[in-house]
C-alpha positions as CSV (number, residue, x, y, z in Angstrom):
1,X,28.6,-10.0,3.6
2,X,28.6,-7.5,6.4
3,X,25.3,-6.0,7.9
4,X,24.1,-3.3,5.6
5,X,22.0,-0.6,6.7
6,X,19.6,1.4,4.1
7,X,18.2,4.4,5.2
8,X,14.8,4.6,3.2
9,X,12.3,7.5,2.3
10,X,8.7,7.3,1.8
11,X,6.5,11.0,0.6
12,X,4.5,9.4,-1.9
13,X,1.1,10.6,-0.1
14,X,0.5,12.4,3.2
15,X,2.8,10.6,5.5
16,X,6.9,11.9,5.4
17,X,8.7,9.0,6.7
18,X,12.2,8.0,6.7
19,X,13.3,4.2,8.8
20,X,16.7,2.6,8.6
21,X,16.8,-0.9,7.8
22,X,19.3,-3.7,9.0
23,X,19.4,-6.7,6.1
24,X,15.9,-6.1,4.7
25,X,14.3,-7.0,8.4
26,X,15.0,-4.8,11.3
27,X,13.9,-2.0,11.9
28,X,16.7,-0.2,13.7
29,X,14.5,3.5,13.7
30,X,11.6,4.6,12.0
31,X,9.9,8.0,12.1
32,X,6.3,8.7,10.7
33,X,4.8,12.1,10.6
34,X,1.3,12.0,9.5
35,X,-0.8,15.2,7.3
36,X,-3.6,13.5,8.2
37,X,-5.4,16.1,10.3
38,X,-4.5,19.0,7.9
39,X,-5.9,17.1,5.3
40,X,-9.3,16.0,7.1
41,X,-10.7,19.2,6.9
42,X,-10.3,19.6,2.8
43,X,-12.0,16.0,2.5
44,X,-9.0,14.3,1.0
45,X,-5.6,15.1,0.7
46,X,-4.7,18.4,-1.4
47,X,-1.6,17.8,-3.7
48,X,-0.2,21.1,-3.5
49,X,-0.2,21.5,0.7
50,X,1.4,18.2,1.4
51,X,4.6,18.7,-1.3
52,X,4.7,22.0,0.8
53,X,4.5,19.8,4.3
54,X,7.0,17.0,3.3
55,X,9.5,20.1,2.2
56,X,9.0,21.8,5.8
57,X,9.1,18.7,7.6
58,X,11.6,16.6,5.9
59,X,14.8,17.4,7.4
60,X,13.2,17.1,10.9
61,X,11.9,13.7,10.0
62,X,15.6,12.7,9.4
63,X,16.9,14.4,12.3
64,X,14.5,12.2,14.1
65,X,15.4,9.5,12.4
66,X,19.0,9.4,13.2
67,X,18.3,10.3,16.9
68,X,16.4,6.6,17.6
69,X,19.6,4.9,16.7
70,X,23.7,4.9,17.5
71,X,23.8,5.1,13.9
72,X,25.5,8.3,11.7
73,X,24.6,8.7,7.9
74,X,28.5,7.6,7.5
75,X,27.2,4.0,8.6
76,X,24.4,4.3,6.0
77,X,25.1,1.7,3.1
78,X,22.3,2.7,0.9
79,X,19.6,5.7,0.3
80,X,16.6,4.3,-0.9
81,X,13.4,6.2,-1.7
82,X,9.9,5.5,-3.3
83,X,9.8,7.0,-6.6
84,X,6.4,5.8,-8.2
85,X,3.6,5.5,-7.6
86,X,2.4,8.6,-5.8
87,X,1.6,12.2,-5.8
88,X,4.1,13.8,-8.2
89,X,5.2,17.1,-5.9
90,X,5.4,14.6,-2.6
91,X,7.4,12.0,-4.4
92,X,10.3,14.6,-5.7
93,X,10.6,15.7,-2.4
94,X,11.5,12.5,-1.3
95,X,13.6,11.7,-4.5
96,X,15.9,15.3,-3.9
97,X,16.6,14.2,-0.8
98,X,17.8,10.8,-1.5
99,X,19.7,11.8,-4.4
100,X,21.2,14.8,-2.0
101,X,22.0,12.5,0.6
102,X,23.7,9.4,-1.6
103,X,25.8,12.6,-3.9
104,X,26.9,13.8,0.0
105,X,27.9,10.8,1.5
106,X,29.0,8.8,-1.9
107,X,26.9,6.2,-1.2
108,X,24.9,4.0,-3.5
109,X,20.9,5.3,-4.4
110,X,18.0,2.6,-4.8
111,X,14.5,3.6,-6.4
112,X,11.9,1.5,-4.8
113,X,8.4,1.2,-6.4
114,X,5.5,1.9,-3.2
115,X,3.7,-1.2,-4.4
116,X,6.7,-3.5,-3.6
117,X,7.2,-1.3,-0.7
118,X,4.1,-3.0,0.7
119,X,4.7,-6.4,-0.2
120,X,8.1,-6.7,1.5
121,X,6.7,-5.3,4.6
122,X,6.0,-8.5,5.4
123,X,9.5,-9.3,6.0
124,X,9.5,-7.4,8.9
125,X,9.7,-9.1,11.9
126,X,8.6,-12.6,10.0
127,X,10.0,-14.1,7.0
128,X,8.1,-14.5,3.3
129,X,7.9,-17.9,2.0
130,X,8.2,-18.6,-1.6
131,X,6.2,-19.2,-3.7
132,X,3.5,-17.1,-2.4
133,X,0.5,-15.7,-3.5
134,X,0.1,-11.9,-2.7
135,X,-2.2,-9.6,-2.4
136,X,-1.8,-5.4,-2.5
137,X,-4.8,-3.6,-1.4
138,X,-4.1,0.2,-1.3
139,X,-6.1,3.8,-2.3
140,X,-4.4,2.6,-5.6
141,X,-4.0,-0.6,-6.1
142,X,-5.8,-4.0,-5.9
143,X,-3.8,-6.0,-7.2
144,X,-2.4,-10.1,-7.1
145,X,0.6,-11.6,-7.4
146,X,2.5,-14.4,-8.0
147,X,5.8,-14.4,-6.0
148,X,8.1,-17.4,-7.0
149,X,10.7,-16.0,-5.2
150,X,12.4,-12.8,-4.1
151,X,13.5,-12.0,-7.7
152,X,11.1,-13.6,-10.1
153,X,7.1,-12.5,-9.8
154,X,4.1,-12.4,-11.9
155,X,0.7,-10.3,-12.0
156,X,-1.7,-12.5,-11.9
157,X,-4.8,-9.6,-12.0
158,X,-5.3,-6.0,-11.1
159,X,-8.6,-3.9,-10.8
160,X,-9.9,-3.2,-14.6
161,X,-11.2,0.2,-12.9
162,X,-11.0,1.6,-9.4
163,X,-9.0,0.5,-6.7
164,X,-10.5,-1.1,-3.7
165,X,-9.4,1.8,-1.2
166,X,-10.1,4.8,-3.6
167,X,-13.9,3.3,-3.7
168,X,-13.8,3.0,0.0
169,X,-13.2,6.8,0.0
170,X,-15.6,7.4,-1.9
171,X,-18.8,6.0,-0.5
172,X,-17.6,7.5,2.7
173,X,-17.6,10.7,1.4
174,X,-20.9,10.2,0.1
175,X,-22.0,9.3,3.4
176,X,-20.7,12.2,4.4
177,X,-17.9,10.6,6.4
178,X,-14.6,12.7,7.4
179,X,-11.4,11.6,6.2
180,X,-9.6,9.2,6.1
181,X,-13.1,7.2,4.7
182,X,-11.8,3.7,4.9
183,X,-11.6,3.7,9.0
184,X,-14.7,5.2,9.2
185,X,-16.4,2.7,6.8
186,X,-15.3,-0.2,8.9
187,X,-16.2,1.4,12.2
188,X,-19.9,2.1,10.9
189,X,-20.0,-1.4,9.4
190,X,-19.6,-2.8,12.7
191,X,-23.1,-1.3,14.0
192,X,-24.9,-1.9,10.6
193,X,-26.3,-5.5,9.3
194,X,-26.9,-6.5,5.6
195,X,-30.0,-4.5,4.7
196,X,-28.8,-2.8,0.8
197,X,-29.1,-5.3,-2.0
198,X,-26.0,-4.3,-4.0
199,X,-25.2,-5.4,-6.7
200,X,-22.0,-8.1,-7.0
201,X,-19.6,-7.0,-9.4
202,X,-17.7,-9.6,-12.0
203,X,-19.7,-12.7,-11.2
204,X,-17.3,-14.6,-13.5
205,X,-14.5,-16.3,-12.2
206,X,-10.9,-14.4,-13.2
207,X,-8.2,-13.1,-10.9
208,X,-9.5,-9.3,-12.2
209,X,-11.3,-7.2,-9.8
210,X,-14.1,-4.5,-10.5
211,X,-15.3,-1.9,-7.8
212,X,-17.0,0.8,-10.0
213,X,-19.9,-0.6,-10.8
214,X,-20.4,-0.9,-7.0
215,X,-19.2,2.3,-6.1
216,X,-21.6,4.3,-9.1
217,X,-24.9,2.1,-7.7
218,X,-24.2,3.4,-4.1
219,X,-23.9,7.0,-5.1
220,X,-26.8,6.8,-7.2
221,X,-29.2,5.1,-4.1
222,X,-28.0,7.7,-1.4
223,X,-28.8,10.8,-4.2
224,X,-32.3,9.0,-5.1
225,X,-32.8,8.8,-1.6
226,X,-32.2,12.0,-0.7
227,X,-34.2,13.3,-3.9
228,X,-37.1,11.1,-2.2
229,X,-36.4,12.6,1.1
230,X,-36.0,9.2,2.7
231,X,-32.9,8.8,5.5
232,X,-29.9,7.1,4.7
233,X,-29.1,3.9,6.9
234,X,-25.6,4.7,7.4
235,X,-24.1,2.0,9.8
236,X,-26.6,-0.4,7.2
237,X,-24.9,0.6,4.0
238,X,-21.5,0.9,5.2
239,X,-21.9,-2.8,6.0
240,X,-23.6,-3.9,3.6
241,X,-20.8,-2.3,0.8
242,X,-18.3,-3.8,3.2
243,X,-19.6,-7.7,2.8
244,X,-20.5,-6.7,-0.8
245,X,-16.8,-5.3,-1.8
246,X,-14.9,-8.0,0.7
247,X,-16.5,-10.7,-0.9
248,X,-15.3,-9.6,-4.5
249,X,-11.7,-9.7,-2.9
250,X,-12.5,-13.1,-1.6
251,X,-14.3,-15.1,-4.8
252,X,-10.9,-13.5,-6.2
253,X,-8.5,-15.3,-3.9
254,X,-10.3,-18.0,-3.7
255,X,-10.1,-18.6,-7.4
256,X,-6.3,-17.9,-7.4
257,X,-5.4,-20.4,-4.4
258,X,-7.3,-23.4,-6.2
259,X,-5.8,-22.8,-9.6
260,X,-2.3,-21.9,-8.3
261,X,-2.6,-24.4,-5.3
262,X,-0.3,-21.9,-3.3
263,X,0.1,-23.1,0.2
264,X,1.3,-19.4,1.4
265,X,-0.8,-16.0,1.0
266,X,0.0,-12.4,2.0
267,X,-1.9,-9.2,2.6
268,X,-0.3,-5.9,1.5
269,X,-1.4,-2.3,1.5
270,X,-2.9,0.4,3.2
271,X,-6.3,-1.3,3.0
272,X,-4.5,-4.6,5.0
273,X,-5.6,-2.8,8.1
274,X,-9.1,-3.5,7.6
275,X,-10.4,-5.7,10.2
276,X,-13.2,-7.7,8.4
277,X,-11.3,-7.9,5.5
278,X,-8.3,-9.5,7.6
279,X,-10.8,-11.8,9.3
280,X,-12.4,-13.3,5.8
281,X,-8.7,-13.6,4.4
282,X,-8.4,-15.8,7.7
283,X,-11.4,-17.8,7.6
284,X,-10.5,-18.5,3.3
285,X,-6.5,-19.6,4.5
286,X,-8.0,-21.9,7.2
287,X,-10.4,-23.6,4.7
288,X,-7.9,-24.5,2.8
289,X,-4.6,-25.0,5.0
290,X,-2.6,-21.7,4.0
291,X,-0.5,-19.9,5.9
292,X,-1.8,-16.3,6.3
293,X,0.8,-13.5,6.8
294,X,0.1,-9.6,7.0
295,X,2.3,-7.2,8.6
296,X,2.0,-5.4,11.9
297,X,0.0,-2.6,11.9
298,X,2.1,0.0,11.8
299,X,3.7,-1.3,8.5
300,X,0.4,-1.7,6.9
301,X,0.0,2.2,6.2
302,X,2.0,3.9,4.2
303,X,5.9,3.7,6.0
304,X,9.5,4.0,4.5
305,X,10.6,0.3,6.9
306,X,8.7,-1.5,3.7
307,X,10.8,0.6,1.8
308,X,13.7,-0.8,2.9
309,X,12.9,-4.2,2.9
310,X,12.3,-3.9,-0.6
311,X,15.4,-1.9,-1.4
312,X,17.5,-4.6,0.0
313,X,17.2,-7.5,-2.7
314,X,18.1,-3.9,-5.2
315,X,21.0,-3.6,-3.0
316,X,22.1,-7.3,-3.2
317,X,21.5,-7.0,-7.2
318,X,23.4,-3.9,-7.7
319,X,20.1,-2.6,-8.9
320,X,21.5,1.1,-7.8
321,X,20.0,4.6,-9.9
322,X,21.9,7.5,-11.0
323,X,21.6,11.4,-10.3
324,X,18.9,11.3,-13.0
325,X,16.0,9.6,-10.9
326,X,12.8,11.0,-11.6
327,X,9.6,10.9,-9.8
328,X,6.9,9.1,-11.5
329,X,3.0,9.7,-10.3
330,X,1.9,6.2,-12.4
331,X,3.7,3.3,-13.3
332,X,1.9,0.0,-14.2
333,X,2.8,-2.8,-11.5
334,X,2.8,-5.3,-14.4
335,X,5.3,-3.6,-17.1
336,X,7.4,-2.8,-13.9
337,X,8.1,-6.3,-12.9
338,X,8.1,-7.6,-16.6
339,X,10.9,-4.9,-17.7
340,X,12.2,-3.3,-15.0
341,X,12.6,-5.3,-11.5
342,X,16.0,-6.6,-11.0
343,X,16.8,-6.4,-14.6
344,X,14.8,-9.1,-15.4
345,X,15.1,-8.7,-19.1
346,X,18.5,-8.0,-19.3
């Protein structure tokens, strides 16, 4: 089969990206231009002002895009785009222009879930081995995986409540942190020792994962201690949620690489670029002889190279979507791989 090149969009947040992809691995050009700072002073990304940003910037993004490589959109095979999960007005700004670009240049359009987006980053410059256990850490997600192979996977367990990023947001922001919160949280950990007795949530073994138990307790201390008028030890209880929320995430995969006996793990998600949590993922593959694999940094975040990579076994499928792609702002990672991915059920 000759090379084929997807050109892949990614507006499902604050970031407008587009990134053309050779084969599902290289990265011939990717542009990512970041709301963040807009955002930062609101406290967390406003809905409304970044569908308006992605629309303004959008086009430039793709003129960028096409100016880091010899390529022409007439040497695109594929439009892909992320279509769920995300915020609704920032994903149909993506999905118009993919379905504008594939009706222009009569070429074939993929809708790529933002959860497998991040899994398949880590086919980027490395190579997934299968089976493999996975794991996707994100502001909305927290959730593990079984990957047989590239076509056949199953949920082993998500979060029953919050997701491990949105709680990482939040204590920041009760600790009166600026966005983006997660950064910020590890930074402050770094100065801080364990000092807060938290509570551990979901003692029980399970691959399910529970943060709002944790993330209600540590809202409740810093308003009781401010009602006392006693001073917060920021740098303390940043790290001591940090080991407390890590080590949920690690009793989980633990768990998961004894019962499965996978000999492969991968980190996924925007919460992958944590540095202690990278380092204890380490430490629990070298205990027991698995071979640890997480993207480069810059595909960690949220970037539309991943969404190409995970177009391109949709490509090789014929797994293609018609004019009447919607955008979706939910969609359950475990009824999407049981009824939708690759046509499983068909």
């Amino acid at each position: 089969m000759s090379d084929v090149y997807i050109l892949a969009i990614e507006t499902s947040c604050d970031e407008t990206s587009m990134a053309i992809v050779k084969n599902g691995k290289k990265v011939e050009a990717l542009t990512i231009l970041t709301q963040m700072d807009t955002h930062a002073s609101f406290g967390g990304v406003v809905p409304e002002i970044a569908s308006r940003m992605h629309t303004e910037n959008i086009t430039m993004v793709l003129e960028e895009t096409l100016k880091k490589t010899s390529l022409t959109l007439n040497d695109i095979s594929a439009f892909a785009v992320t279509y769920a999960p995300g915020l609704l007005g920032s994903l149909l700004v993506g999905v118009e222009c993919a379905k504008t670009l594939s009706y222009v240049f009569k070429k074939p359009l993929i809708a790529v879930n933002h959860t497998m987006g991040h899994i398949y980053a880590n086919n980027i410059d490395t190579n997934i081995f299968y089976p493999t256990l996975a794991l996707v850490v994100s502001g909305g997600h927290t959730d593990l995986l079984l990957l047989k192979n590239e076509t056949d996977m199953e949920v082993l367990g998500s979060t029953i409540d919050d997701s491990i990023g949105e709680v990482y947001d939040k204590v920041a922001r009760v600790l009166d942190m600026p966005y983006p919160g997660g950064p910020n949280i590890d930074k402050a950990a770094l100065k801080g020792s364990y000092t807060y007795d938290l509570p551990h949530p979901m003692k029980e073994d399970g691959y399910d994962f529970s943060f709002s138990g944790l993330k209600s307790y540590i809202i409740n201390l810093v308003h009781n201690e401010k009602q006392r008028g006693n001073a917060i030890r920021i740098c303390d209880l940043a790290h001591s949620f940090q080991v407390v929320a890590v080590d949920e995430v690690i009793r989980k995969v633990e768990y998961a690489l004894k019962t499965t006996g996978m000999k492969h793990f991968i980190l996924a998600g925007g919460v992958s670029a944590n540095k202690y949590l990278r380092e204890q993922l380490q430490i629990l593959c070298a205990k027991y002889d698995v071979e640890f694999l997480v993207p480069n940094q810059v595909y960690c975040t949220d970037n539309a190279a991943m969404i190409g990579c995970a177009a391109y076994p949709l490509y090789k499928a014929g797994k293609f979507a018609d004019f009447s792609l919607n955008a979706k702002s939910s969609e359950n990672i475990k009824k999407y791989i049981e009824n939708e991915f690759l046509n499983k059920n068909e």
